[in-house]
N, C-alpha and C positions, 0 to 999 in steps of 0.2 A: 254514641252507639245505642241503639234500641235495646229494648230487652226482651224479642221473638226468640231468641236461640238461648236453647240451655246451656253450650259450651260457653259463652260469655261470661254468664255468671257462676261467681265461684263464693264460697263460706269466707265471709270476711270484706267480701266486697260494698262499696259507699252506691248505694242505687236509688232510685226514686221513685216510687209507686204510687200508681191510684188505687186507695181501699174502695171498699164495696159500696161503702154509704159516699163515696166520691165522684162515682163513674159516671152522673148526670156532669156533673161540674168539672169533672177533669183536673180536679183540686191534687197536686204530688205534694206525698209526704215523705222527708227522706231518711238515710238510715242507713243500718250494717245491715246486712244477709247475716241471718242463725243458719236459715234452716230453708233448703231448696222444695218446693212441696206439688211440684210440676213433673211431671213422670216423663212423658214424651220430649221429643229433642226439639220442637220448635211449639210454641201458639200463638195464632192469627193478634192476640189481645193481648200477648207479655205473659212469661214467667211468672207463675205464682210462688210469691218467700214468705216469710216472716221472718219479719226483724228482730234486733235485738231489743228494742222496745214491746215487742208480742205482738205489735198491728203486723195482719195478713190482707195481702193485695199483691196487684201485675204490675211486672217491674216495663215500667216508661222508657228509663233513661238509667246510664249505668256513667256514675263518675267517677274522678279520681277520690281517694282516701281521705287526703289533706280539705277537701270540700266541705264534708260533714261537721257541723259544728254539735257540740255535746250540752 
């Protein structure tokens, strides 16, 4: 599942983002959703969150929970 629509992603959810210093390379860093920081219901480039680690970036790709390692 991508991460264009805001209903997808929800507080808690395991997602993959590209940060800002990433978007030449397309490097995904992944992680919990804190905090949804995207206002509008869809964007062309991914949901913007911040993790539970603080990094802020568009969410790529949204997995299951059990994925993320700590």
């Amino acid at each position: 599942m991508d991460g264009t629509k805001r209903a997808d992603i929800k507080t808690g959810a395991a997602v993959y983002i590209v940060l800002k210093e990433d978007q030449r390379t397309g490097k995904l860093t992944r992680g919990i959703v804190k905090d949804i920081l995207t206002k509008s219901p869809t964007h062309p480039h991914g949901i913007k969150v911040r993790l539970e680690s603080g990094a802020v970036g568009r969410v790529k790709k949204i997995s299951a929970p059990e994925a993320v390692d700590d």
